[in-house]
Each structure stands twice: as structure tokens, then as C-alpha cells.
C-alpha positions in Angstrom: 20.5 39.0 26.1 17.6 37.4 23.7 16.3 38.9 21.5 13.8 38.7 18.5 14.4 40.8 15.1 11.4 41.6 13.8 9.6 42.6 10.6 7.0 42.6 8.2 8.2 43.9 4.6 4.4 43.7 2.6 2.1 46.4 3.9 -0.7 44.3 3.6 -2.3 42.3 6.5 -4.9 39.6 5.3 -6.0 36.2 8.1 -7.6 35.1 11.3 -6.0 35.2 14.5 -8.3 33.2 17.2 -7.3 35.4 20.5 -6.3 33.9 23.5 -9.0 34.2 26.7 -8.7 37.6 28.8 -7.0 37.0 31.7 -8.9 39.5 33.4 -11.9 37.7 33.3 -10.2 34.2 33.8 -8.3 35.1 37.0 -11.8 36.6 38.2 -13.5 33.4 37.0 -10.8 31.3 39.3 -11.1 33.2 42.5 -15.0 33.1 42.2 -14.4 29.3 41.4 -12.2 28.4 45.0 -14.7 30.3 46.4 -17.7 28.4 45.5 -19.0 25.3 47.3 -19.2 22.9 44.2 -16.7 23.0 40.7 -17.5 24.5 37.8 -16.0 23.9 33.9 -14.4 27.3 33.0 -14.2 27.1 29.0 -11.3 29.1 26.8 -9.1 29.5 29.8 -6.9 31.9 28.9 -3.2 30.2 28.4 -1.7 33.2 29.7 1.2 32.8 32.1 -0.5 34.9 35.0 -3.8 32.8 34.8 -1.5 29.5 34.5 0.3 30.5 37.8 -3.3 31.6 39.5 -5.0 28.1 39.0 -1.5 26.5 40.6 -1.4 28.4 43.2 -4.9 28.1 44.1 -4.1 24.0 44.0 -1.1 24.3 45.9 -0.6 22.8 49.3 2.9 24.7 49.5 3.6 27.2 52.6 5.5 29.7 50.1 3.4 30.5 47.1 5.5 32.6 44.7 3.4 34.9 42.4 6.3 36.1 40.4 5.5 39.3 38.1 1.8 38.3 38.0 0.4 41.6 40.0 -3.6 40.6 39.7 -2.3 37.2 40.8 -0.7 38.7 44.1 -3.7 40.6 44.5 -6.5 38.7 44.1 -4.4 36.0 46.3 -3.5 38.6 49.2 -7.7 38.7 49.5 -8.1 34.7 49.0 -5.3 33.9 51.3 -6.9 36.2 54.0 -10.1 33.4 53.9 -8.5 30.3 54.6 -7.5 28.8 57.7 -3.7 27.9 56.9 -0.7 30.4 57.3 0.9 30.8 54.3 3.7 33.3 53.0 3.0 35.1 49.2 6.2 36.5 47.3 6.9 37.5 44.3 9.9 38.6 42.1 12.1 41.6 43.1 9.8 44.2 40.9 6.7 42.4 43.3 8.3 43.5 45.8 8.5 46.9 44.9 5.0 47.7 43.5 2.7 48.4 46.8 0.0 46.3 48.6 -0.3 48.3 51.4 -4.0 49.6 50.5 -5.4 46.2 50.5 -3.8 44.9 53.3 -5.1 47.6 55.5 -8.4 47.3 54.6 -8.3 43.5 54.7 -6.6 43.8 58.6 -9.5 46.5 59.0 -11.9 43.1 58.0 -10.0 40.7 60.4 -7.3 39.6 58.5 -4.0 38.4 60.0 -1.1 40.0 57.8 2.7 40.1 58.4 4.9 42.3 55.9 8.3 40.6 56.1 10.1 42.7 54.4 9.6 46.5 53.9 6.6 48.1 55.1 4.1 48.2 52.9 5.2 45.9 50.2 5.5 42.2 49.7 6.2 39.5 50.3 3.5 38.9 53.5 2.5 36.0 55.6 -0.7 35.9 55.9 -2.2 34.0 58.7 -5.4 32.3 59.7 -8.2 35.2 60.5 -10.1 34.4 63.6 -12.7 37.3 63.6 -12.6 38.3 59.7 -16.0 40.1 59.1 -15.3 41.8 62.5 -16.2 44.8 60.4 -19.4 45.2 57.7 -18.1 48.6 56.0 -14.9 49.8 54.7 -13.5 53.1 52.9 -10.7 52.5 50.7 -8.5 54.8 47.7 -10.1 54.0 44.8 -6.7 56.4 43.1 -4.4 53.7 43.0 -5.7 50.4 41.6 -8.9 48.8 40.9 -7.6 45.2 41.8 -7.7 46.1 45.3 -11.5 46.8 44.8 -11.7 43.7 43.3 -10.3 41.6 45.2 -12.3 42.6 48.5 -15.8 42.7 46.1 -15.2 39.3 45.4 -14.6 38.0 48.6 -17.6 39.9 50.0 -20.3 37.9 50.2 -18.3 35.7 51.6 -17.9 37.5 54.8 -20.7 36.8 58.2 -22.3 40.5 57.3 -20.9 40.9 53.5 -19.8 44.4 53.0 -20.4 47.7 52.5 -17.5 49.3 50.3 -16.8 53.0 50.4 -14.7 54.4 47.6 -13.0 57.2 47.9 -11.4 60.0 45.3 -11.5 59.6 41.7 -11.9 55.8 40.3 -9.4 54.6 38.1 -9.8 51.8 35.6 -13.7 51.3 36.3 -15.0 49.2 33.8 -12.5 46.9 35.9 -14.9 46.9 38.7 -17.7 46.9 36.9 -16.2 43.6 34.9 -16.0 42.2 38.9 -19.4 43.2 39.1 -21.0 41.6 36.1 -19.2 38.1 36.6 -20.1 38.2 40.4 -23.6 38.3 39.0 -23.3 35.5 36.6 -22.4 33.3 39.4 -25.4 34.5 41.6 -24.0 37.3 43.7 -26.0 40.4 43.6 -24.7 43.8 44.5 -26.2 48.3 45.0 -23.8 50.9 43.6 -24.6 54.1 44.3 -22.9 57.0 44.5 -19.1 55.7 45.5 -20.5 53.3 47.8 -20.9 49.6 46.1 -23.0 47.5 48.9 -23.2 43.3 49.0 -24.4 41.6 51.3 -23.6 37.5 52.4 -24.8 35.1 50.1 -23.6 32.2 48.3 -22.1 32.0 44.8 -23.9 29.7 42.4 -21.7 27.5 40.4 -22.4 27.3 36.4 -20.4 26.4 33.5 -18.5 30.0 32.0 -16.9 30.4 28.8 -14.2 33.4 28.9 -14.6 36.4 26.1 -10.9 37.1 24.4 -8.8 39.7 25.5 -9.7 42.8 23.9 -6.1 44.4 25.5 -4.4 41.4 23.3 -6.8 42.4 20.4 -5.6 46.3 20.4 -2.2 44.8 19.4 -3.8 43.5 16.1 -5.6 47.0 15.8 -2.3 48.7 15.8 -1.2 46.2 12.8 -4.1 47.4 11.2 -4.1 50.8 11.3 -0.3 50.5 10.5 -1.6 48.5 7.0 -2.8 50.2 4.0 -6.0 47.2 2.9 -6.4 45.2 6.4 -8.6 42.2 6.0 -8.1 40.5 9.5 -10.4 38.0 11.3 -9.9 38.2 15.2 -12.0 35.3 16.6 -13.2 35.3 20.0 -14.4 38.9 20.8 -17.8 40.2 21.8 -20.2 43.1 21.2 -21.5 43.0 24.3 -18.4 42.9 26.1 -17.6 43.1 29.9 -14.2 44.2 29.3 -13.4 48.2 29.4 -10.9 47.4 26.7 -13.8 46.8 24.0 -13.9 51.1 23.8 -10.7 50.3 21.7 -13.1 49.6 18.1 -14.3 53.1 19.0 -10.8 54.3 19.5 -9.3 53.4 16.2 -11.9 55.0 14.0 -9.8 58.1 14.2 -7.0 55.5 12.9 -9.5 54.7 10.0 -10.2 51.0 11.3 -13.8 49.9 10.8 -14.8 47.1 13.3 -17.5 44.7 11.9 -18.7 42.4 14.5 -19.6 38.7 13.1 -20.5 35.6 14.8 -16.7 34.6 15.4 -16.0 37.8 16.6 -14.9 41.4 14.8 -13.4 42.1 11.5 -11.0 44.5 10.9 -10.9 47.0 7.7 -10.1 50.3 6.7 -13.2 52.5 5.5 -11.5 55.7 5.6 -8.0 57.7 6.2 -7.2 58.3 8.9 -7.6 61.4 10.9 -5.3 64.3 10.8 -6.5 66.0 13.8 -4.8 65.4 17.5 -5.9 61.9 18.6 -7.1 63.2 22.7 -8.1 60.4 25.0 -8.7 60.3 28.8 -7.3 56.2 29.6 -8.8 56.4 33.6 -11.0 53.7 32.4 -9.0 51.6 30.2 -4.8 52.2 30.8 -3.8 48.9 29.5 -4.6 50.0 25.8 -2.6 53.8 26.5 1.0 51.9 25.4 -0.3 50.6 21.8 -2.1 53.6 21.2 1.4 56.2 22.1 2.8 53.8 19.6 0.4 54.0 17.2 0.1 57.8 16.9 4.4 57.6 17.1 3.9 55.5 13.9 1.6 57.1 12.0 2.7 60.9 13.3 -0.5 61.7 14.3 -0.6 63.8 17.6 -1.4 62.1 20.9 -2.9 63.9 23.7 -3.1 61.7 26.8 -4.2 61.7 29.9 -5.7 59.2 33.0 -2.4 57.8 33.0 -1.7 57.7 36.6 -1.7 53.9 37.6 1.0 53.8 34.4 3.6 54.4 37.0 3.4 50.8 39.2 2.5 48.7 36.8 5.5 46.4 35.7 7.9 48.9 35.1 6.7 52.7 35.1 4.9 52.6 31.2 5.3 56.3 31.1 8.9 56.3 31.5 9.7 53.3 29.4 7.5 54.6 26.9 10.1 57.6 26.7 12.8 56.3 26.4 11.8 53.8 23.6 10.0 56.1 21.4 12.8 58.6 21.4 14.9 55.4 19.6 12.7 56.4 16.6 12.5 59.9 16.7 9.5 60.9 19.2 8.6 62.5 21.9 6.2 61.8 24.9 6.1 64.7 26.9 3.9 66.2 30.2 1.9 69.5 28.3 -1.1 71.6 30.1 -4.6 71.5 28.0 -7.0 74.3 27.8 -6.4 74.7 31.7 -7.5 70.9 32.8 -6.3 70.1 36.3 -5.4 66.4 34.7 -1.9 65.9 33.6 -2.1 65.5 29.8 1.1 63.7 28.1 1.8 64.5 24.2 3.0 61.8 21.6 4.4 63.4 18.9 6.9 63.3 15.9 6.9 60.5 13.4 8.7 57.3 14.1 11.8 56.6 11.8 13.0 53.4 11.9 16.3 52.6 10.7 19.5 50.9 11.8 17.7 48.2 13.5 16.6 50.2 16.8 17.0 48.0 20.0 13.6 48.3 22.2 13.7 47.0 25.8 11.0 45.4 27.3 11.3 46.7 31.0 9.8 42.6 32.1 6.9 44.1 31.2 4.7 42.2 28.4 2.8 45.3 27.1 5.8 46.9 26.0 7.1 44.4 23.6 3.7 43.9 22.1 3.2 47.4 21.8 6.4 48.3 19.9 6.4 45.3 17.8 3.8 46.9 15.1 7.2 49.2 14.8 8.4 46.4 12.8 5.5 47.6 10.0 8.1 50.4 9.0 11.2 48.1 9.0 13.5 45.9 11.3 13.3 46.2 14.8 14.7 44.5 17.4 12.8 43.4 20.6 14.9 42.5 23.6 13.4 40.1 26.2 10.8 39.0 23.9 9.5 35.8 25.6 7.9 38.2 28.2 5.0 38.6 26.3 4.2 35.1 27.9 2.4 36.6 31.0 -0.6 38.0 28.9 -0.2 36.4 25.3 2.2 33.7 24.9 1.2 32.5 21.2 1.5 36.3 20.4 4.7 36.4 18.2 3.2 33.0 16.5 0.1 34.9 15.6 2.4 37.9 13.8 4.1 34.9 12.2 1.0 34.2 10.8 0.1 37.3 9.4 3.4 37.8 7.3 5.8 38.9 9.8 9.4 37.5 9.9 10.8 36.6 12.8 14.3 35.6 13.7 16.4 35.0 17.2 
């Protein structure tokens, strides 16, 4: 098995990290991009493994286009696919195959779409064949429970349908500023849209091809937070971010206040120092709108011993491995709970972080394939040596990432 062991021994954290580009505004960018009548230059790609895999598979003349792990990818290309006039089959690896499609590919058969599960019902891979009636239907209802990329991916190929669409969503809406990020890069490229109530309304119309520069990832960024609140001075540059972000992720700056991180925003992006202690109290956050940052942020109250109080954790459970359970079982390696508790009588289910992490021994931390989890437990390696199994997984979201902790100080060794 390889593995990195990992560890910073000063407690101070001085430099600049430039951050790679968000993927989830890249992969956006790229579908909007093959589905545009002219080219455009997307600046700052991100380098990330999933948006790396999207722009080939978007080239590809191949009958079989593997998506691997990359989730968005195989959703995002399940809508795509649906478009064009080729029959192609999209796979992915055995986890892909586990993690359900079957929302979208109802609603997208409801559209027109010709769609083959070959395998079990419900899940990948599919073939997915050339649509002669899609836009048969103008309005749809679909969970909005489960994941926004479904949204997504039928928003952006909307007003590319005869009669656009009319998109009902129904039950609670998970991971919103998601949507709303679809939304707001829709419009840069032209494509105008009504939200009102649960219903989000486009009609057909023609995206507009312009030059686009992607923001950095504010998910990679909360990694560098954790570092930080895990320092006792911080003085760290991250490059690349926005105030006026798209990203739902950017709530993190307000986040880590209770960690005692001040967040100064500068023309090359945000600065990171510590103005005050941290806060004692229970840190209590509802992550519906912004899961991806609910793994550094167990991690970080694990390490500090400040109580979490989670909830909006739901979509944890088919992401890349099921977060909730992996978080478990790796913060119990350092002493710490994350358990299911009932708060002041709310109908959510509420998980608590607590204890304080101890680390010692060299504890062994899997990664589950799943990139978020090494990069969330490697700030662990503030308190002593860890060891990080798997570690080149961090590749799909961040693959300079255990470069960048190399530069700030950190020592690591295969």
C-alpha cells in the first residue's frame, strides 16, 4: 500500500500558496463550452484530475468513455451525451457504479433521451443513444434531496432544448449555491433564467461565447484554513480567491472566525491571520448548502477539541465513499467521536464531533478513494506524525496539494 508520512514539527505557518482553479466552475465552464456554437479560451483551468478527464472525454471520438471516480464528470456527461447524435456507452470505476444516476436518467428519458442501464438498474454504466424527439417535453419535476448535479446538468442543457425547460424542484434543496453557481455562469455566457418559488424556468436561446477566467477552489482553500486555525501566528497568502465569489464554499471565511481566522481579502486573493482565540462554545453548522467543507471542519473541531454540531449531511452518504462513516472510523484512530445526537427537538439529524484528537504512534488514516479525506486529515499532521494511506488520491481535486504543504514547512516522506 503507499503511503505518505506526514508532519509539520514548527507551529508556525508563514507563505503563499497560489490555489489551483475550482473544478466546479471549470467542468461547468467545459460543458457550457461543447455546447456553444463557436470556442472560447477558458483561463486557470483547474489541473484537477476530474476536469482533466472532462475536457478528454468531451474530445473523444471513443464509443466507451470511462469517467472513472469523477462523479460531476459522469453527470454532467450523462446530460451531454443525451444531445448528441452518436451512441455511446459511459462507465466508470466499480464505486461509479455503485453511486446512483437513476434520478437524472429518468428525467432526461422523460425529455426524450434514449438510455440503456447495462448493468444494475439504476446505476451505471449506460448507453446512451441518439435522441430523436428530445424536447418532447417543456417541464419536468425532479428530487432536488439527492444531488444538485442532477439539476445542473439538465439547467445547462436547457436552453438547448426546441421549448427550453421549465424545472420543478421538489423537497428540500441540497447543496444550493451549487445551482445557483450553474446559474450565474449560465448567465455569463448569455443564458438567462426565472427562479421562483422551487420552480427555475429557461427558455431556448443560444449561449454566447466569451473568454472566462476560473476563481480558485474555495473547497481546496478550507484545507489551508484548517492549517491555520491549527497554527498559533498564521501569516498565509492564498492567491486566486474572490470576494465576490460564485462558489457556496466562500461561507468558509465566515466559518473559521469561531476558529479565530481573520480573512483579509487583497487583490491576489485572501490573507489568513489569527485576531483572536478561538471560540470555546459548540461550533453548530447546518452544511445543506456547502457539504464539501463538513470533512475539514469534523477534523478541525477533532483537533482543536472544540465541539461540533452538524447537520445537512445527507448527500455525505454517496459521495466517494460514505464521508460520514469514514469520518468515524478515522477520528476514532485519535481519540474522537462523531456521533448521531437530537438538538433542541430539530426534525434534522444533527451529528456531534467531540473529544480532542491525540496523535501518537503514527496513526494510519485511510483514504476511502476519496480525495477529501486525505486532505482533510492531513492538518492532523500539525500535532505530530501521521500516516496517510493512498495519498495520490488527492489528484482528482488538488494534485499539487501535498507540494503546497511542502511548502509551508511540512515534511513529507513515502
Amino acid at each position: 500500500m503507499h503511503h505518505y508520512i506526514v508532519e509539520k514539527t514548527l507551529a508556525t505557518l508563514n507563505g503563499t500558496i497560489t490555489l489551483t482553479g475550482s473544478k466546479s466552475i471549470a467542468n461547468r465552464a467545459l460543458i457550457i463550452r461543447a455546447l456553444c456554437s463557436d470556442d472560447f479560451p477558458i483561463l486557470r483551468l483547474a489541473n484537477a484530475n476530474d476536469t482533466q478527464l472532462l475536457t478528454q472525454l468531451l474530445n473523444s471520438d471513443s464509443q466507451v468513455l470511462d469517467a472513472g471516480p469523477a462523479g460531476t464528470t459522469f453527470r454532467f456527461m450523462t446530460a451531454y451525451l443525451a444531445l448528441q447524435p452518436d451512441t455511446q456507452v459511459l462507465t466508470g470505476t466499480e464505486r461509479m457504479k455503485q453511486r446512483p444516476i437513476k434520478v437524472l436518467v429518468d428525467a432526461l428519458r422523460a425529455l426524450g433521451a434514449d438510455i440503456t442501464y447495462l448493468e444494475k438498474e439504476g446505476y451505471p454504466p449506460l448507453r446512451i443513444g441518439h435522441a430523436s424527439d428530445m424536447g418532447r417535453v417543456s417541464r419536468l419535476s425532479i428530487a432536488a434531496d439527492t444531488s444538485s448535479q442532477y439539476i445542473s446538468a439538465l439547467l445547462m442543457i436547457a436552453p438547448t432544448l426546441p421549448n427550453g425547460l421549465e424545472l420543478a424542484l421538489e423537497g428540500t434543496i441540497v447543496s444550493r449555491p451549487y445551482i445557483e453557481m450553474t446559474l450565474q455562469l449560465m448567465a455569463y455566457f448569455g443564458v438567462q433564467h426565472t427562479w421562483e418559488g422551487q420552480t427555475i424556468r429557461i427558455v431556448h436561446q443560444d449561449y454566447v461565447p466569451c473568454a472566462f477566467t476560473v476563481e480558485a477552489d474555495w473547497s481546496a482553500a478550507s484545507y489551508h484554513y484548517a492549517l491555520a486555525a491549527l497554527s498559533r501566528q498564521p501569516q498565509l497568502q492564498l492567491n486566486g480567491l474572490f470576494r465576490d465569489s460564485v462558489q457556496g464554499d466562500s461561507v468558509l471565511a465566515e466559518m473559521m472566525t469561531h476558529f479565530g481566522i481573520h480573512t483579509e481579502y487583497n487583490e491576489q486573493g485572501v490573507l489568513l491571520t489569527r485576531r483572536q482565540p478561538a471560540d470555546t462554545i459548540p461550533f453548530r453548522y447546518d452544511f445543506l448548502r456547502c457539504p464539501d467543507l463538513a470533512q475539514t471542519l469534523a477534523v478541525v473541531c477533532a483537533a482543536t477539541g472544540i465541539r461540533g454540531e452538524f447537520a445537512g449531511l445527507e448527500t455525505l452518504r454517496i459521495k466517494e465513499t460514505d464521508r460520514i462513516a469514514a469520518l468515524q472510523t478515522e477520528l476514532a484512530k485519535v481519540g474522537c467521536q462523531m456521533e448521531p445526537f437530537a438538538y433542541n427537538l430539530d426534525a434534522k439529524d444533527w451529528f456531534a464531533v467531540m473529544g480532542q484528537a491525540q496523535v501518537a504512534d503514527t496513526p494510519a488514516f485511510d483514504t476511502y478513494e476519496d480525495h477529501r479525506m486525505a486532505m482533510a486529515l492531513a492538518p492532523l499532521g500539525m500535532l505530530g506524525r501521521i500516516r496517510i494511506n493512498e495519498p495520490l488520491v488527492v489528484g482528482k481535486s488538488y494534485p499539487s496539494f501535498w507540494d503546497d504543504l511542502t511548502q509551508l514547512g511540512f515534511t513529507i516522506t513515502e
